[in-house]
N, C-alpha and C positions, 0 to 999 in steps of 0.2 A: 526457432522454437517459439511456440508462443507461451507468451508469461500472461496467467492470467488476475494478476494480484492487484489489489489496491490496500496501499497501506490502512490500519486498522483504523484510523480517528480514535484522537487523542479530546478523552472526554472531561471539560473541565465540570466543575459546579458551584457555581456564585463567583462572588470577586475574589474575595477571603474567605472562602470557607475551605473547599476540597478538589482537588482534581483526582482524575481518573483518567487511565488512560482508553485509549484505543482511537485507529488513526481513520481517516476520511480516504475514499477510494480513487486517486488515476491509481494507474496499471502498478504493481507491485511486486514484490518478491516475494516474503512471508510475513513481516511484521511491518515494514516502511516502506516505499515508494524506489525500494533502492535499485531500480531498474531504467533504461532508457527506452526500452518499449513502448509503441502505442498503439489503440486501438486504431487497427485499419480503416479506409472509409467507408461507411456505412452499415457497419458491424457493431450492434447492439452489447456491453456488457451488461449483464446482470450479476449481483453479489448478496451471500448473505449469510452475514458473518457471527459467530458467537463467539463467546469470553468468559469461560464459569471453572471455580474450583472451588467444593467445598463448600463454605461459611458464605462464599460471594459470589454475586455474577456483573458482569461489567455491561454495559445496555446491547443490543442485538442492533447489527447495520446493516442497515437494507440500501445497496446504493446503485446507479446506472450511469455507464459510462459508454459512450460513440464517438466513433472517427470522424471528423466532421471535411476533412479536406480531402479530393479525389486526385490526388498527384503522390508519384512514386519520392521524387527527392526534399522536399518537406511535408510534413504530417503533422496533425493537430489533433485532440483528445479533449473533449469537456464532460462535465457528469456533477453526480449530487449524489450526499446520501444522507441518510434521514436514519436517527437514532430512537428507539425503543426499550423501556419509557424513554423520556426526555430527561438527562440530565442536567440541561441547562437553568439555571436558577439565579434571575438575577440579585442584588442586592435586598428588592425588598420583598423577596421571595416570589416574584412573581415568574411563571413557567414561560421557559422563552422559546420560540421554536427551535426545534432540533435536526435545523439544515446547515449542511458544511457542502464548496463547494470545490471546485479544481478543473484544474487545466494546465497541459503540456503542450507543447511543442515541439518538433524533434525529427531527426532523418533518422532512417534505418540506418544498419551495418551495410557496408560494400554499396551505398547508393552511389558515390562521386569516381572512388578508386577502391581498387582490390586490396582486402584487408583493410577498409577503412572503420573504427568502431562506429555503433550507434551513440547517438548524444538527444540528451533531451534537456530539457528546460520550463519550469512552470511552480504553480500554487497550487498548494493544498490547504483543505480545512478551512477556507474561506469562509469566517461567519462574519456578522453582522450587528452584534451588540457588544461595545466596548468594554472588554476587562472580562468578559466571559465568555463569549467564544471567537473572538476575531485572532486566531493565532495565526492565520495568515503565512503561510510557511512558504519560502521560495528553495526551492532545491533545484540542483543540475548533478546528471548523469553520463557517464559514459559506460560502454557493454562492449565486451567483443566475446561470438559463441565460436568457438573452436570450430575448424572446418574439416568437415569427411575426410578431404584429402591431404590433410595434415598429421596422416598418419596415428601415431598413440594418441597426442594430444588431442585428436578429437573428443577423449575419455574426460578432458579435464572439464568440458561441459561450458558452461556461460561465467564469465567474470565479471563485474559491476563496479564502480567506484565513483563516491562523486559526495556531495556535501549540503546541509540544511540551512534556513538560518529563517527563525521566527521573529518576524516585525512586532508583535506586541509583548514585549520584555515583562511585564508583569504573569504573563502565563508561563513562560518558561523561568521558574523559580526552582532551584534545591529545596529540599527539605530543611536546611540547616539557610532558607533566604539567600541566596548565591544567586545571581540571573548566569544564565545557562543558553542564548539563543543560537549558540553554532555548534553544528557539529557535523561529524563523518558518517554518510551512508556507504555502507559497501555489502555484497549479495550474490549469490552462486545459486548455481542450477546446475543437478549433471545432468552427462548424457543421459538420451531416456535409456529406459530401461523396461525388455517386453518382458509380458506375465501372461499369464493364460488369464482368460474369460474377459479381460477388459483390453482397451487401448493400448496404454503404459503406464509407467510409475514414472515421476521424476525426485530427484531429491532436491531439495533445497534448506538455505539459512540464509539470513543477514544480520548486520546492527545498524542500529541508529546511535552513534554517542551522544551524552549529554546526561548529567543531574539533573531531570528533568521529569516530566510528568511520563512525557516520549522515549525517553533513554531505554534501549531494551536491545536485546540479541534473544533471537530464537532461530528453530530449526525444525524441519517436519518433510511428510513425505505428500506430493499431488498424485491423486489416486484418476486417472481421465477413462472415466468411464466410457468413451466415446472422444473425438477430438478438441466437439467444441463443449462439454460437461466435463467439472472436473470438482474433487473433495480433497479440501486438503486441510491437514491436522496435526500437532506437534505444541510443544510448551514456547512460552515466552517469556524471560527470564528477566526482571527488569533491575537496572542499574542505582535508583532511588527508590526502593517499594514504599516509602512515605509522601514522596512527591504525587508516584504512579496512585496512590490507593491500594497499594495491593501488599496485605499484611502479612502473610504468607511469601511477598517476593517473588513470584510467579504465576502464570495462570496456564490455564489448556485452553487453546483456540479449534475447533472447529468451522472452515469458510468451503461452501459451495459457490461454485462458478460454473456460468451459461453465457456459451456468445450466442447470438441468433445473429444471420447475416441477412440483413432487408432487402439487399441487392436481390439476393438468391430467392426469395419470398416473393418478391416483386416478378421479376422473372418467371413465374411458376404460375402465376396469377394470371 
C-alpha cells in the first residue's frame, strides 16, 4: 500500500517565546512520520498541508520528497519543506527562513525473507538556527501490512511502531518546563476500501507521545482520487495544547498529496 504522509512540522517561534506545532515531511501516516515507508526511486512527492480552526490557523507546508536510491533491498528518501508565512523568529526578532529538512533510509517489507516487516530509519525537521528550528528529530520504524493471503487478517490493514528522540532539548519542553525529547510513534492504515467515482478510501490514525510542542494522536480518512493523488483530512488532538499553541487542544488538518513518477515522464519523452 503506498503511504503518502509526511509528518506535519512541528512549528517553533523564537527561543523563548512560542511554539507551535505542525511536523516537516519524509513519508507519513497522518500526524507523525510513523510509518517505515519510502519513497521509491525516482518518484517525485509533492505535499500541501493545512492546520486551521476557528480563532487560528497553524502556517501551510508546502514540501518535496524522492526516492533517490534504484535498488530493491535498501532504499533512501530526502526532501524539504518550506513553511508559510514563516514562523521562525529568532531572538531578536529577525525572520529566519522557514526550511526543515529529512531523510530515511530503509527496506521494504518481504525484501530479505517472507513475512519480514519494513524498517526505516532517519531525520526529520532538520533546520538550522540553534534554539529555534534545529529540532533535529531521529526516529526508527517498523510496519508489517497484512497479506491477501492471510486470510481475515488481511482486514486488519498496516500496523506501525517505532520511537522519536529530538537532539535539541530546549525545543521539546512541557508547558509546565519538563524536557520531553523521547517518545512512541505507532500508526494504522486499513484495508482500502472501494467507493464509486474515485480510486479508494483508506482509514488511518497515529500518535506521537510526548509533552511537547509534537505530542499529538489524530485520525482521518485518504480520499485517492486516482492512485498517485490523494486528500486527506481528520482532527489532531494534541497531548500539551500550551506547549503545541493550540488553545482550543485541537485542530483540523486538511493535506493533499501527488507522486509524479520521472522515470515514467522520462520514458514518454
Amino acid at each position: 500500500m503506498k503511504v503518502n504522509k509526511q509528518i506535519k512540522l512541528f512549528i517553533g517561534i523564537g527561543t523563548l517565546l512560542f511554539s507551535t506545532s505542525v511536523l516537516a515531511t519524509p513519508s507519513t501516516t497522518f500526524w507523525a512520520p510513523s510509518t517505515p515507508y519510502l519513497q521509491p526511486f525516482g518518484v517525485l512527492h509533492i505535499t500541501y498541508d493545512t492546520y486551521f480552526l476557528n480563532d487560528y490557523d497553524f502556517p501551510i507546508v508546502v514540501g518535496l520528497t524522492s526516492g533517490l536510491i534504484p535498488l530493491k533491498e535498501i532504499q533512501l528518501e530526502a526532501g524539504f519543506d518550506l513553511l508559510f508565512p514563516s514562523p521562525f523568529v529568532d531572538s531578536s526578532g529577525k525572520k529566519i527562513l522557514p526550511l526543515l529538512l529529512n531523510a530515511k533510509i530503509g527496506t521494504p517489507e518481504d525484501t530479505f525473507f517472507d513475512g519480514q516487516p519494513g524498517w526505516s530509519f532517519g531525520i526529520f525537521n532538520l533546520g538550522f538556527k540553534k534554539g529555534v528550528n534545529n529540532y533535529n528529530i531521529l526516529h526508527f520504524m517498523l510496519g508489517k501490512t497484512m497479506r491477501e493471503d492471510w486470510g481475515a487478517l488481511k482486514y486488519i490493514g498496516t500496523i506501525q511502531f517505532g520511537f522519536y528522540y529530538g537532539l535539541e532539548k530546549t525545543l521539546f519542553q512541557s508547558s509546565d518546563g519538563k524536557t520531553n525529547q523521547f517518545g512512541i510513534m505507532a500508526g494504522w492504515f486499513s484495508y482500502p476500501i472501494d467507493v464509486p467515482l474515485i480510486d479508494k478510501i483508506i482509514l488511518t490514525a497515529d500518535i506521537m507521545t510526548g509533552k511537547n510542542a509534537f505530542g499529538a494522536a489524530g485520525g482521518g480518512i485518504y480520499f485517492y482520487m486516482i492512485p498517485s493523488i490523494s486528500l486527506l483530512t481528520g482532527p489532531v488532538f494534541f497531548f500539551d495544547k500550551d506547549a503545541a499553541s493550540a488553545s482550543q487542544g485541537w485542530i483540523w488538518t486538511l493535506q493533499l498529496d501527488v507522486d509524479i513518477d520521472l522515470k515514467s515522464s522520462g520514458n514518454q519523452e
